[in-house]
N, CA, C and O of each residue as an XYZ file, in Angstrom:
376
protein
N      94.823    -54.780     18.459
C      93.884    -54.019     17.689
C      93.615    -54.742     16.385
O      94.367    -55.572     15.874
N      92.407    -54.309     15.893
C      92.167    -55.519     14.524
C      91.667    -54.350     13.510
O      90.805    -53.563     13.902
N      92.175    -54.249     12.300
C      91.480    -53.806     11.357
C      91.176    -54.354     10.167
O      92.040    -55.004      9.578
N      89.866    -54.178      9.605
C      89.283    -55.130      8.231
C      89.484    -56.340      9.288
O      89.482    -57.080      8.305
N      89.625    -57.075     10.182
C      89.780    -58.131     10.771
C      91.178    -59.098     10.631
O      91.398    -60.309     10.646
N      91.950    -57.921     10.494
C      93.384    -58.659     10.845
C      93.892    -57.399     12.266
O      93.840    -56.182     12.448
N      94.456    -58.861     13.145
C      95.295    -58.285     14.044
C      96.593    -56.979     13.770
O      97.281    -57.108     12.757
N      96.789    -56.098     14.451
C      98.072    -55.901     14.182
C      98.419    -55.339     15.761
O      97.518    -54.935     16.496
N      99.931    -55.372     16.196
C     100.644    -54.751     17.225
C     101.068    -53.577     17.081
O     101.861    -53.670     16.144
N     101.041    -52.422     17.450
C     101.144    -51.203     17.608
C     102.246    -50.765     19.110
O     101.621    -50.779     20.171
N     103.148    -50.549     19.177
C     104.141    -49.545     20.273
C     103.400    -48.127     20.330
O     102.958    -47.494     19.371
N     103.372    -47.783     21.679
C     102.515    -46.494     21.710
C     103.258    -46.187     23.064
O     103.996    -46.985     23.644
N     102.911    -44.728     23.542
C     103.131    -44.238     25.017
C     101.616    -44.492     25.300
O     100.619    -44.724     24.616
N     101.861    -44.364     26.425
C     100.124    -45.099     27.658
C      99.273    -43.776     27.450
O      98.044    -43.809     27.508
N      99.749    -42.993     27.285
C      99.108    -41.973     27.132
C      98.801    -41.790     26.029
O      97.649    -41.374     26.152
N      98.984    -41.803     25.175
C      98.422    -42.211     23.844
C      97.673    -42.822     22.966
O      97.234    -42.604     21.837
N      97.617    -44.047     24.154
C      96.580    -45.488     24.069
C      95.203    -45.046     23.055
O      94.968    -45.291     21.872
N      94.632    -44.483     23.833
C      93.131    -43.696     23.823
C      92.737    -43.256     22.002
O      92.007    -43.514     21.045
N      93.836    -42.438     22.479
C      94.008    -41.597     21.036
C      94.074    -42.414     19.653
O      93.487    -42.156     18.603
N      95.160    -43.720     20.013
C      95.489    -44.687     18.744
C      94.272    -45.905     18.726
O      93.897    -46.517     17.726
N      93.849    -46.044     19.913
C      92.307    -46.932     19.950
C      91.215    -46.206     18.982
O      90.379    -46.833     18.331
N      91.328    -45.008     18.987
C      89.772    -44.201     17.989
C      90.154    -43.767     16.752
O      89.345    -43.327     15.935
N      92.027    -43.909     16.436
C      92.301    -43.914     15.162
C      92.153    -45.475     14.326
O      91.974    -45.737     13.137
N      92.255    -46.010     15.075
C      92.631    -47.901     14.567
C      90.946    -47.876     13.951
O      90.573    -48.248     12.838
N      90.015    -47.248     15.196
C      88.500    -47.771     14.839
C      88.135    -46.368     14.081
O      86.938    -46.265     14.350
N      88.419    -45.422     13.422
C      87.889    -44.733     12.561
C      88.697    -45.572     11.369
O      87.929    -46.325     10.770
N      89.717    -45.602     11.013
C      89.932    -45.936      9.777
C      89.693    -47.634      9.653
O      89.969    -48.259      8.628
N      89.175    -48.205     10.792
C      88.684    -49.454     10.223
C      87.059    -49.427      9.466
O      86.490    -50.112      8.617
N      86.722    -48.281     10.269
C      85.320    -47.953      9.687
C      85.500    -47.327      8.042
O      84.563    -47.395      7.246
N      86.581    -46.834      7.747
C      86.267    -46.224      6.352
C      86.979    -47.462      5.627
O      86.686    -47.913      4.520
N      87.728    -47.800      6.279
C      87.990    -49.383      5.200
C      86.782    -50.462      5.044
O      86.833    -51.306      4.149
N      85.724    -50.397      5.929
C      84.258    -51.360      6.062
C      83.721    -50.695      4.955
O      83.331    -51.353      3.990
N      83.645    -49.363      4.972
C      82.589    -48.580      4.404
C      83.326    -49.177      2.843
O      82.814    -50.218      2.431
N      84.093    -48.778      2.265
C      84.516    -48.970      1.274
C      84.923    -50.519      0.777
O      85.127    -50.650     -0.430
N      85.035    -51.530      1.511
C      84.951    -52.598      1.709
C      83.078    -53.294      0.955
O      82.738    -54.192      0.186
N      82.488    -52.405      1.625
C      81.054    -52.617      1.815
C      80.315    -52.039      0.180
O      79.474    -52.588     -0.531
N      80.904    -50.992      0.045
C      80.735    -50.594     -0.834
C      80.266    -51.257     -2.569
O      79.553    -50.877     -3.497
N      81.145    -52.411     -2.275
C      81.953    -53.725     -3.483
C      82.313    -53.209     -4.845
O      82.077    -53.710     -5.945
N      82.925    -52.118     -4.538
C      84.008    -51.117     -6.344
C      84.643    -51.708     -6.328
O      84.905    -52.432     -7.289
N      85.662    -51.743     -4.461
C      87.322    -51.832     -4.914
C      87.147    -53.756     -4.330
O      86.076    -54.301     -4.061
N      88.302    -54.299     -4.288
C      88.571    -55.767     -3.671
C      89.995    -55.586     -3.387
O      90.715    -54.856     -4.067
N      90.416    -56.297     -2.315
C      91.846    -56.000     -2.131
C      91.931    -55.732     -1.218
O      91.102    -54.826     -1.138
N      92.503    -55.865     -0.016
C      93.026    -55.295      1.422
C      93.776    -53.685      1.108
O      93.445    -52.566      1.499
N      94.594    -54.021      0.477
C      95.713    -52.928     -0.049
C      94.992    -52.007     -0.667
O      95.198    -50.830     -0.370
N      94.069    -52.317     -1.584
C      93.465    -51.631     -2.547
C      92.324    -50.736     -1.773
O      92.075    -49.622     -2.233
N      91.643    -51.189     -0.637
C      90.941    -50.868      0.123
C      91.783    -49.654      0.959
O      91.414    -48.481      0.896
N      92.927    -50.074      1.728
C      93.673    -49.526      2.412
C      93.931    -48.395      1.473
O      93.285    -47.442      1.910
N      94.490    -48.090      0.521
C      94.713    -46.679     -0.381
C      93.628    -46.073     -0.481
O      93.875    -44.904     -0.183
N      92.510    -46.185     -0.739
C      91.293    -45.285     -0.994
C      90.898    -45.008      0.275
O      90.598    -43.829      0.463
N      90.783    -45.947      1.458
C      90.986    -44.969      3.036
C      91.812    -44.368      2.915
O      91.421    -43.226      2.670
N      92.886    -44.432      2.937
C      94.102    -43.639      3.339
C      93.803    -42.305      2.253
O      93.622    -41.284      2.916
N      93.726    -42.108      1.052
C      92.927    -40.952     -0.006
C      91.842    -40.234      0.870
O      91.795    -39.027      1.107
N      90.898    -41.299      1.348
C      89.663    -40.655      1.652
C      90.089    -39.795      3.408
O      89.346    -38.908      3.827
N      90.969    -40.115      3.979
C      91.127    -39.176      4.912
C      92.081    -38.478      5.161
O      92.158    -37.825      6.202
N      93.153    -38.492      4.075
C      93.872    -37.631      3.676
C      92.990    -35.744      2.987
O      93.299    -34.558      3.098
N      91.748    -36.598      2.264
C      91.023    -35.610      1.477
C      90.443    -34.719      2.696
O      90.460    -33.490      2.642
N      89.968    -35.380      3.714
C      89.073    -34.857      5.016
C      89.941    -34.151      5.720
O      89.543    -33.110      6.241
N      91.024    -34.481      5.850
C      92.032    -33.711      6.210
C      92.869    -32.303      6.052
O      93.260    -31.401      6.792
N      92.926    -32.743      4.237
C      92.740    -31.113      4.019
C      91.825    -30.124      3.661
O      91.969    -29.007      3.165
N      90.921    -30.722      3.989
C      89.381    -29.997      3.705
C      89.264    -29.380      4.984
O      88.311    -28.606      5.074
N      90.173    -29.553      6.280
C      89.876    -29.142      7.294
C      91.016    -28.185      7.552
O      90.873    -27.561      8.603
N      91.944    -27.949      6.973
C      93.214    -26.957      6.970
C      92.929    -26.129      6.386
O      92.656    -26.283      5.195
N      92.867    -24.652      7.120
C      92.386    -23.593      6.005
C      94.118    -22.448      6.392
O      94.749    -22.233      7.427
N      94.284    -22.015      4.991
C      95.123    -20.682      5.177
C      96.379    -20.786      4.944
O      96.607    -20.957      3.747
N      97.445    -20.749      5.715
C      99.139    -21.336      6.068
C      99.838    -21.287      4.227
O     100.904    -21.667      3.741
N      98.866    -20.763      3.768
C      99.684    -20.934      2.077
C      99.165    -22.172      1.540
O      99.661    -22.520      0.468
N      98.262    -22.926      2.056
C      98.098    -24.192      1.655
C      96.824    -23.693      0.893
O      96.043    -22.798      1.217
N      96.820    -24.747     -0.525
C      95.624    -24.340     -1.888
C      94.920    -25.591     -1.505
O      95.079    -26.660     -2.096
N      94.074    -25.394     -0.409
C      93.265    -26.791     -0.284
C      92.026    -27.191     -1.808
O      91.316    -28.188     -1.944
N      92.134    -26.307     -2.489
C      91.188    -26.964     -3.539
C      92.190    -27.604     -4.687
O      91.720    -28.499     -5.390
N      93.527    -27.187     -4.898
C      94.568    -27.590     -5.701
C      94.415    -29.475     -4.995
O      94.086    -30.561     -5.472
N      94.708    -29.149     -4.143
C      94.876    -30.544     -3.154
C      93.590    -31.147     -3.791
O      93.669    -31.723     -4.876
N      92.481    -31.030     -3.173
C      91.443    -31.959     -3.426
C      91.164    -32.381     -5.055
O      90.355    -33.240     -5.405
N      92.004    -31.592     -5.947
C      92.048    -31.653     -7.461
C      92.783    -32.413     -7.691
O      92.483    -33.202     -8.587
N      93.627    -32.510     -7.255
C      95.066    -34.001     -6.992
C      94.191    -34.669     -6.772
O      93.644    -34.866     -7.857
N      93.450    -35.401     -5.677
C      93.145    -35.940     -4.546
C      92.311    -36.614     -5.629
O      92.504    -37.781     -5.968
N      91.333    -35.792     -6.179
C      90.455    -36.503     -7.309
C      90.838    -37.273     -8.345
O      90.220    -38.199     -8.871
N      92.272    -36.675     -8.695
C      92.729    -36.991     -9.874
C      93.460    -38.514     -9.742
O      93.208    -39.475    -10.468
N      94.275    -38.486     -8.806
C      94.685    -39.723     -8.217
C      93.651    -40.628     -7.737
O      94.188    -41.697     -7.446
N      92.166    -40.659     -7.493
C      90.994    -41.460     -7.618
C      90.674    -42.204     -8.480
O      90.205    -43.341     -8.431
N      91.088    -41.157     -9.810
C      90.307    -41.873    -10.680
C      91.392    -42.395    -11.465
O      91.068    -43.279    -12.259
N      92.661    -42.043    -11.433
C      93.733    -43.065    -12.031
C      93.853    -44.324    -10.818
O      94.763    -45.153    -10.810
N      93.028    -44.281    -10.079
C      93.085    -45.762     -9.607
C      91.910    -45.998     -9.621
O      91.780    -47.104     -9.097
N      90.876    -45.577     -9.939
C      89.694    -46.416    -10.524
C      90.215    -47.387    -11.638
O      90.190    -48.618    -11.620
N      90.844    -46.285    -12.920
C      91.118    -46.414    -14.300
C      91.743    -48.149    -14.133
O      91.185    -49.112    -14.659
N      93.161    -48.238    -13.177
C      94.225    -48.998    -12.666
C      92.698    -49.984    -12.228
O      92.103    -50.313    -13.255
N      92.194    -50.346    -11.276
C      91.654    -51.266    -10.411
C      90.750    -51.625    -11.663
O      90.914    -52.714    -12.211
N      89.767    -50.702    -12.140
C      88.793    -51.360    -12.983
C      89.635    -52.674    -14.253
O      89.319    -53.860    -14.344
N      90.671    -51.976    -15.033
C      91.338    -52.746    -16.378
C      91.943    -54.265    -15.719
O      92.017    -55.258    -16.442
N      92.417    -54.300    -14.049
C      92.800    -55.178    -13.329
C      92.028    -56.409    -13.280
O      92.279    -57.504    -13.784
N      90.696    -55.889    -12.333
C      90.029    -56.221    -12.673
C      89.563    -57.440    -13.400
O      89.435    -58.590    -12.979
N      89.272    -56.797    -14.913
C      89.209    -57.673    -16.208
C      89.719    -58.997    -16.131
O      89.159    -60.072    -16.347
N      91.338    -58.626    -15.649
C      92.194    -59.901    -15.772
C      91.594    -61.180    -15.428
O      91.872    -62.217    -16.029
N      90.585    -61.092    -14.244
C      90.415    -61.978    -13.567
C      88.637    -62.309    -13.574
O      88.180    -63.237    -12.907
């Protein structure tokens, strides 16, 4: 499987295959998108703001169980923009 266009090996049950094939290619798509974007630079740096951005989709889709999905997405924001703050001053350096 390749994401951003690096290989990686994955252990799975066969039955599972399917399932980890349309996760590998959704979050390679939100790493393109944001990739594409040209804010962030960085594999890693890329990789955290996917991993944010469907973490956020995630609990935007959990309703009830005691869970404060707008508390969450207030985090979710907040931790955005202390890594904007972080990536932009970085940045500079270079």
């Amino acid at each position: 499987m390749s994401i951003l266009g690096r290989s990686y090996k994955v252990a799975c049950a066969a039955g599972e295959r399917e399932a980890l094939l349309q996760s590998v290619a959704y979050l390679d798509g939100k790493m393109r998108e944001i990739k594409e974007s040209g804010k962030i630079a960085g594999t890693e740096r890329i990789a955290v703001m996917a991993a944010l951005n469907i973490a956020h989709e995630l609990l935007g889709t959990k309703l009830g169980n005691g869970f404060d999905i707008g508390q969450a997405k207030r985090r979710i924001s907040a931790i955005e923009a202390q890594l904007d703050e972080a990536i932009a001053k970085q940045e500079k350096l270079f």
